[in-house]
ZAMARGU-4260 file (C-alpha; in steps of 0.2 Angstrom, whole numbers, plus 5000, padded with zeros to 4 digits):
<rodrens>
0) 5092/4994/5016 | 5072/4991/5016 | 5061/4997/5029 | 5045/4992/5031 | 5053/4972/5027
5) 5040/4964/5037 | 5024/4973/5027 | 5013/4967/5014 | 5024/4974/4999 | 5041/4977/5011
10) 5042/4957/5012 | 5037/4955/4993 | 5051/4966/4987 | 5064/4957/4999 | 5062/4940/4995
15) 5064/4950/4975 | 5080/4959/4981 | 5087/4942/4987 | 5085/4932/4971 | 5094/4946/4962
20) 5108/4941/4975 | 5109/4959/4984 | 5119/4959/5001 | 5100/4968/5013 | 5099/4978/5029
25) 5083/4974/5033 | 5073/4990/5047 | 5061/4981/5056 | 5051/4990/5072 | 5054/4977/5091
30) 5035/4972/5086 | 5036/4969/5069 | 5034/4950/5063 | 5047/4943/5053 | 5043/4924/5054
35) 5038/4924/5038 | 5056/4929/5033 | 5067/4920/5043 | 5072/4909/5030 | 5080/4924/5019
40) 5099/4928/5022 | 5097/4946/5027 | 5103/4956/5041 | 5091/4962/5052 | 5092/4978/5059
45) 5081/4983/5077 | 5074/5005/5076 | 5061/5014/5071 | 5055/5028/5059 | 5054/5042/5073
50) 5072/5037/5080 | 5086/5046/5069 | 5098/5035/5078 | 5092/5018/5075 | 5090/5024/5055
55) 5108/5032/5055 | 5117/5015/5062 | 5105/5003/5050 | 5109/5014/5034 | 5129/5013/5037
60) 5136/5007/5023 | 5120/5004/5011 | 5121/5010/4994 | 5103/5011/4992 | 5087/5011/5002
65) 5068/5007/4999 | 5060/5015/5010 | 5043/5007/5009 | 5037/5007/5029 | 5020/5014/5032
70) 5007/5016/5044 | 4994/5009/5033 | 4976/5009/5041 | 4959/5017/5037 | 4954/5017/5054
75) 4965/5021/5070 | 4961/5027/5087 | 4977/5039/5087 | 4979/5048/5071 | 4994/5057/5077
80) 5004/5042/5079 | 4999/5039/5059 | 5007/5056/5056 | 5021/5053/5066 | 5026/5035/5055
85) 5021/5043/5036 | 5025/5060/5038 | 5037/5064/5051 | 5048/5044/5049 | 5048/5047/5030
90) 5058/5066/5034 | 5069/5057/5044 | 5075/5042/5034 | 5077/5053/5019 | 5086/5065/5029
95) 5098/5050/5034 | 5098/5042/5017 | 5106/5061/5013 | 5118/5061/5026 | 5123/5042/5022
100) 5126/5048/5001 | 5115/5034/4997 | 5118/5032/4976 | 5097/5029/4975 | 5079/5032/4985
105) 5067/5021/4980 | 5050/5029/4989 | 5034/5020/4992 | 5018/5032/4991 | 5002/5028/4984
110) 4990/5030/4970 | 4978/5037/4986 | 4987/5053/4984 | 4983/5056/4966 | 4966/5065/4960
115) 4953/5059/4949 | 4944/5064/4934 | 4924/5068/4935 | 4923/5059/4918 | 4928/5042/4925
120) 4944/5043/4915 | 4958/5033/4924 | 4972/5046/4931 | 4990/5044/4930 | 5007/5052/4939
125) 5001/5070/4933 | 4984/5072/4939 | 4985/5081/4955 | 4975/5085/4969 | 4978/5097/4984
130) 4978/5091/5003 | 4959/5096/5006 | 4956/5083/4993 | 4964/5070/5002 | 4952/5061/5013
135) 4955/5054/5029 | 4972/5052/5040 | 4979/5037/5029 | 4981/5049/5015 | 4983/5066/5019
140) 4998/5058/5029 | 5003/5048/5013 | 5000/5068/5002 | 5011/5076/5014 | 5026/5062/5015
145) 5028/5063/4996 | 5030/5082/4996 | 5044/5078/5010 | 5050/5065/4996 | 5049/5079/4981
150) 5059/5092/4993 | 5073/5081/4994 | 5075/5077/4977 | 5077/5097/4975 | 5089/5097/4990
155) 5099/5083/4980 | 5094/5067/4983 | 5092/5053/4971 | 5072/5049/4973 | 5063/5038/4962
160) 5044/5039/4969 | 5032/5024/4967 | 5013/5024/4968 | 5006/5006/4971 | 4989/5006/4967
165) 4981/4991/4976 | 4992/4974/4979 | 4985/4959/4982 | 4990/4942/4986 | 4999/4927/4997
170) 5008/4934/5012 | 4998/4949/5017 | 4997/4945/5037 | 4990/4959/5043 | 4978/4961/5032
175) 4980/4977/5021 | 4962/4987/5017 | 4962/4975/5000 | 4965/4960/5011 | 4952/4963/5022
180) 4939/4965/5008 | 4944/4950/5002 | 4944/4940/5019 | 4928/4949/5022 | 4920/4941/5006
185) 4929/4924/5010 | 4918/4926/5028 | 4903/4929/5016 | 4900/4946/5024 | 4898/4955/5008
190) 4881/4958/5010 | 4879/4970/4995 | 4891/4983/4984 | 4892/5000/4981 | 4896/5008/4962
195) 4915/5010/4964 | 4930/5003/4957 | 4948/5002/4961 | 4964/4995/4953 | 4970/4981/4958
200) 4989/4973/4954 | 4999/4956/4958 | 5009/4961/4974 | 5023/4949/4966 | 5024/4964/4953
205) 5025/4978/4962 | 5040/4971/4972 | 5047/4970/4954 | 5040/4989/4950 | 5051/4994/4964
210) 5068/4985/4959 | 5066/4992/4943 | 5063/5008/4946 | 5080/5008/4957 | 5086/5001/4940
215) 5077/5010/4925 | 5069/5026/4935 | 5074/5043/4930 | 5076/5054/4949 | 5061/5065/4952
220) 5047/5053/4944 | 5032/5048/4949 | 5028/5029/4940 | 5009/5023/4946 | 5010/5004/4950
225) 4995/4997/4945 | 4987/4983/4932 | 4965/4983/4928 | 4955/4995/4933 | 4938/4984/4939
230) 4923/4988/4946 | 4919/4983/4965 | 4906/4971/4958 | 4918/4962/4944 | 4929/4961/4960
235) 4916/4952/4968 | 4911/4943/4954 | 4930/4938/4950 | 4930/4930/4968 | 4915/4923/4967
240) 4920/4913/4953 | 4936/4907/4962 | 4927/4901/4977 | 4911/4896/4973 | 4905/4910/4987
245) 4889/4920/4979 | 4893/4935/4975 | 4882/4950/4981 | 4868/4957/4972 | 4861/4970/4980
250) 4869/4989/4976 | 4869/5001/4989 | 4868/5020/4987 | 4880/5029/4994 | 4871/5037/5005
255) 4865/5023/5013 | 4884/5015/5016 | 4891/5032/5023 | 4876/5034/5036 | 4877/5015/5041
260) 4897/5018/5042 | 4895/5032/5053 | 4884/5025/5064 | 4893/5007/5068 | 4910/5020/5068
265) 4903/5029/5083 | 4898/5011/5090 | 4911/5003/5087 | 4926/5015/5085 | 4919/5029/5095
270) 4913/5018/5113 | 4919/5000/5111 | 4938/5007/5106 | 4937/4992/5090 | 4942/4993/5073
275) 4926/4995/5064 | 4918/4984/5050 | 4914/4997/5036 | 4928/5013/5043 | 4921/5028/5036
280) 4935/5034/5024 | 4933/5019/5014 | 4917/5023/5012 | 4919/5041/5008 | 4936/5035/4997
285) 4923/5023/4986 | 4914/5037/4981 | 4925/5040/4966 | 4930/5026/4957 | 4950/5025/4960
290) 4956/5017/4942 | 4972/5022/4937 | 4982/5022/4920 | 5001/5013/4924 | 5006/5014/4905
295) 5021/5023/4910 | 5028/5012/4923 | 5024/4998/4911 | 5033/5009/4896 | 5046/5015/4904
300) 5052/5003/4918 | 5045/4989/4911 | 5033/4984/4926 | 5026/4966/4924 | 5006/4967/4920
305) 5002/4948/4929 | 4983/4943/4927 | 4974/4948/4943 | 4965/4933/4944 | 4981/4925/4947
310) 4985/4937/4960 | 4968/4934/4968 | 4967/4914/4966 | 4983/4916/4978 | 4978/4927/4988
315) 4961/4916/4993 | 4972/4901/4995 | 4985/4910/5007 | 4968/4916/5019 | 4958/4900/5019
320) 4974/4889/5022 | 4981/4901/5036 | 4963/4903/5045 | 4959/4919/5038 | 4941/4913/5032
325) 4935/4908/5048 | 4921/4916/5056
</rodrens>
C-alpha cells in the first residue's frame, strides 16, 4: 500500500512499484487527483490519515506500506490541520500497519528535520537537532512524525525511514516549495537571490531510494535521499542556462528578504487570506545553507546519483507545456 499516491514523490514511487510488477493498494484522500495515474493498474482505495477505519480496510492484506502522504506547505492559514495529517495520520497508519503485521515500513520524512553544521559542512542521518530548532509548522510537524516513526520501530515494527532532500522534476502538479521556485523563475520573478543553498535530487531517483530501501534498508535507519549540494544562485544560473531566462544578479541580505517577507505575509496571508509570494519560513529556512551528505544511501542502498540538470531540463519542460509559465 502507498499513501500519499497522488503526491509529488507518492506518484513517482508508484508508477516504480508497477514496473517491478507489485500488485498496489493505492490511499488516496475524496480530493486528491489521480488523473495523472489513471493509466496504472492499481487499486484505488477512498480514506484519509485521521480516519483509522478507512486505513485499517485499505491495509487488509498488504505486505508492505510506503507511507509517504504529507501535508507539505510552507505557508497554511490552519497549522493545526498540518499537525493533524504529519503528526497525528503518521501515528495512526503505523499503528494500523502494526496491527495489519505488515513484513516492512517504508517512512517518508525529510532532510528538514535534520541540523546543520556552523562550518557549512553538509550533514548526514546523524546530525541531530531538537524541536526548538525546527522552524516553522512544516517541519516541526515533520520532527515530531519521525520520533512517532522511531517509537514504533522500538515497539516492533519494521521501519525503514527516508529523508528526501529536494526532488525535482515532471509531474509535480501542485507545485512542491522546489517547484514553485522553479515556476517562479520560469515566470521571471526571480528578481534577486539570497546566499543559501540546498540539495537537490532527480524525483525519478528518490522513487527508487524508496524501493530499495524496502529491499536493502536495515530497520531503524535513517538513509538521507539527496544528490548535489548547489548554491541558490548555480540553481539559478543552471535554469538560466536551460531556458535562455536571465538569471538574477542582485544578492539580497537576509535581513532584507525576511522584513519584505513579513511584510507582504501580513498583507497577503494575514488580511487577503492568500498564499503569500515569498512565505516567511522559507526565508528564515534559507538562512542556513540546507546541503546534505547521501553517501550512505548511495553506499548502502544503492540510490541512483542522476545529473540534476537532467532532473531540472524535465522539470521546465513539464511546467512550460502544462501552463505552469504563464503569468
Amino acid at each position: 500500500m502507498v499513501t500519499g499516491a497522488s503526491g509529488f514523490i507518492g506518484s513517482h514511487l508508484v508508477r516504480e512499484l508497477v514496473k517491478k510488477q507489485y500488485e498496489l493498494v493505492c490511499l488516496v484522500r475524496k480530493t486528491s487527483r489521480i488523473d495523472h495515474l489513471k493509466d496504472l493498474p492499481v487499486e484505488w482505495k477512498i480514506g484519509d490519515l485521521r480516519d483509522p477505519v478507512s486505513l485499517r480496510a485499505a491495509l487488509d492484506g498488504s505486505r508492505m506500506l510506503y507511507h509517504c502522504a504529507a501535508d507539505y506547505r510552507f505557508w497554511c492559514k490552519n497549522t493545526d490541520e498540518m499537525y493533524q495529517t504529519n503528526v497525528r495520520g503518521t501515528a495512526n497508519v503505523l499503528q494500523c500497519a502494526y496491527e495489519a503485521g505488515v513484513d516492512r515500513v517504508v517512512y517518508t520524512s525529510t532532510v528538514g528535520v535534520l541540523g546543520y553544521h556552523e562550518d557549512g559542512k553538509p550533514a548526514d542521518e546523524h546530525t541531530g537537532a531538537g524541536l526548538h530548532e525546527m522552524v516553522g509548522p512544516y517541519k516541526r510537524s515533520k520532527f515530531l512524525a519521525e520520533r512517532e516513526a522511531e517509537d514504533w520501530v522500538r515497539r516492533g515494527l519494521p521501519v525503514v525511514i527516508v529523508q528526501p532532500s529536494a526532488p525535482i522534476g515532471e509531474l509535480d502538479h501542485k507545485p512542491t516549495p522546489t517547484g514553485k521556485m522553479i515556476v517562479d523563475f520560469l515566470r521571471r520573478k526571480m528578481f534577486a537571490y539570497m546566499d543559501t543553498g540546498m540539495n537537490l535530487i532527480d524525483v525519478h531517483d528518490v522513487a527508487k531510494g524508496h524501493v530499495l530501501a524496502a529491499e536493502n534498508g536495515q530497520i531503524g535507519e535513517k538513509y538521507i535521499l539527496g544528490n548535489s549540494n548547489l548554491t541558490l544562485k548555480e540553481i539559478f544560473d543552471r535554469l538560466s542556462g536551460i531556458t535562455g531566462i536571465p538569471s538574477p544578479v542582485r544578492k539580497i541580505p537576509y535581513s532584507v528578504a525576511l522584513l519584505y517577507a513579513k511584510m507582504e505575509n501580513t498583507w497577503t496571508g494575514g488580511l487577503a487570506g492568500r498564499e503569500p509570494l515569498v512565505p516567511v519560513e522559507s526565508v528564515r529556512l534559507a538562512k542556513h545553507k540546507m546541503w546534505f551528505d547521501s553517501s550512505k544511501a548511495v553506499r548502502e542502498l544503492g540510490l541512483p546519483q542522476t545529473p540534476v540538470d537532467e532532473a531540472l531540463n524535465r522539470a521546465v519542460k513539464w511546467f512550460q507545456q502544462n501552463g505552469y509559465a504563464n503569468n
